[in-house]
N, C-alpha and C positions, 0 to 999 in steps of 0.2 A: 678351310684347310683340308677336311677330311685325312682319307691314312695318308700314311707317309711310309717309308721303308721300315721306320722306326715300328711297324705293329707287325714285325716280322722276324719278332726279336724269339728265341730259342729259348734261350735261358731261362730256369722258373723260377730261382733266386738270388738274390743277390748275392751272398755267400759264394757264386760260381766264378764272379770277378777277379781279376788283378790290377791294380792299380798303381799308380804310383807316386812315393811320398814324397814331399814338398823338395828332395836332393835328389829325385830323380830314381831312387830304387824301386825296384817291386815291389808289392804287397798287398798277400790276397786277404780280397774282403771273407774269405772263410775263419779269419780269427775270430769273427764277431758273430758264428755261431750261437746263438742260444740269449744275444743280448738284442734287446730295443732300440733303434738306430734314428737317427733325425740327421738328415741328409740334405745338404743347404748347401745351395751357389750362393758362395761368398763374395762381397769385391771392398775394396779400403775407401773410397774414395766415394760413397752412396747414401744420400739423406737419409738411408733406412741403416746405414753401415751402426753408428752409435747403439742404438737401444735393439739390434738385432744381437750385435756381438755381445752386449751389456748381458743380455736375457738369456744367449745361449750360453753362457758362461754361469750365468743362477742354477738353468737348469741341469748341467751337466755335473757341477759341483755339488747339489740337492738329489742327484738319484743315479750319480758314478758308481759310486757302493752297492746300487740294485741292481747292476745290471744295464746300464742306459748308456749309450755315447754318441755324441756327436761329429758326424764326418763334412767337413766342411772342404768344400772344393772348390777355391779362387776362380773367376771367371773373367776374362779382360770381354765380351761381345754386347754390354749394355756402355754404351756412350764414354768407353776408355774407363773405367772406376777402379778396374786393379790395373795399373800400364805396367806392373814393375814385376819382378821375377817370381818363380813360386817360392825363392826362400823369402823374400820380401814381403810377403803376403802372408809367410808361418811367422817370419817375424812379427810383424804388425800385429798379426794376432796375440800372439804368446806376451807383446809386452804393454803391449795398450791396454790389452783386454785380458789377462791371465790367462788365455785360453792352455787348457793343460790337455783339449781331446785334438784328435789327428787332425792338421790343415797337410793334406793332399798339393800334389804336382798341379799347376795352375788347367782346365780343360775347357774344352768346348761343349755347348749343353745345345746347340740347335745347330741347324747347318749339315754339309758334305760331312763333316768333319765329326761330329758330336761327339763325345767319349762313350764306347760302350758300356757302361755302367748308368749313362744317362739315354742312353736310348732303350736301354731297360725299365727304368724307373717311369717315363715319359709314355711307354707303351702300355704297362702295369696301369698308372689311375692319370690319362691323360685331363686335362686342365682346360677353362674357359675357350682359350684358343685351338683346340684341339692337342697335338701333345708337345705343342711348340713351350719354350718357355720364357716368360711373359718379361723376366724384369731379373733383377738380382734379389737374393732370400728368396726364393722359393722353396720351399721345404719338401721331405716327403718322411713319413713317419711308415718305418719298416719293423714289421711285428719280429718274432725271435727266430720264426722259421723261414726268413730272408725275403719274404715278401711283402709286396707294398701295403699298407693300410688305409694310410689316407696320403692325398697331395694337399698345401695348402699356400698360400699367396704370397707375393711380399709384403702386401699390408696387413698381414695375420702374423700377429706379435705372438713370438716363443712361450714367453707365458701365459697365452691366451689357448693356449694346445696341452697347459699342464695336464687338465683331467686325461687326457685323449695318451698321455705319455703313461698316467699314471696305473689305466685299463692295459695298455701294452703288455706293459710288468705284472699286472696279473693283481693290479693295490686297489682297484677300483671296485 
């Protein structure tokens, strides 16, 4: 694959972002100053969907109080898995799975198209494939001063990344 446009990204944290929430408003990633981030393309409808949401939701609830949050970003570009809208997607989350941290406006993570927040992250600690990304759940663990720490896979289970959360926050 080599570069892509994507390693021509400006921005040196993510804090620089605006994004937007599962109805469509703005909202900049500068709230999350100073906190531990895990940054996951989400999708409903993915054999990883169950025990990803399961685990993001242990960890989010085990170290919300420290500091730590989960930013999950619906993604419909692996084989249709979220087909339905972004409130569809905040829903599914919030009731299947209690997710209580931000499910974001549904985006794009590879392609023409990709959401700038993910062409940041992708450029930051690109992955196996170069800085394409590979599947749904891929994570990326952003330390407190908005930058990347580590990328990590769809088959690399949430709780398999606690120590890695726990060093973020400064527990480790």
């Amino acid at each position: 694959m080599g570069a892509t446009s994507s390693s021509s990204v400006s921005e040196r944290s993510i804090h620089q972002f605006t994004v937007k929430d599962s109805s469509g408003k703005d909202f900049g990633l500068s709230n999350y100053q100073g906190k531990v981030l895990l940054v996951v393309n989400v999708a409903s409808k993915c054999g990883f969907t169950e025990s990803n949401y399961t685990q993001l939701t242990q960890l989010y609830c085990r170290y919300k109080d420290r500091g730590f949050v989960v930013l999950a970003f619906p993604c419909n570009q692996f084989m249709n898995q979220e087909p339905g809208t972004s409130q569809d997607a905040h829903q599914f989350a919030c009731t299947r799975f209690k997710a209580e941290y931000p499910v974001f406006q549904k985006v794009r993570v590879n392609g023409e198209k990709t959401a700038p927040v993910y062409k940041f992250l992708k450029a930051s600690k690109p992955g196996l494939c170069g800085s394409r990304i590979k599947w749904n759940f891929t994570k990326f663990l952003v330390g407190k001063d908005g930058r990347v720490i580590a990328r990590y896979g769809p088959t690399t289970s949430p709780l398999s990344i606690e120590k890695d959360i726990k060093k973020a926050l400064g527990e480790a």
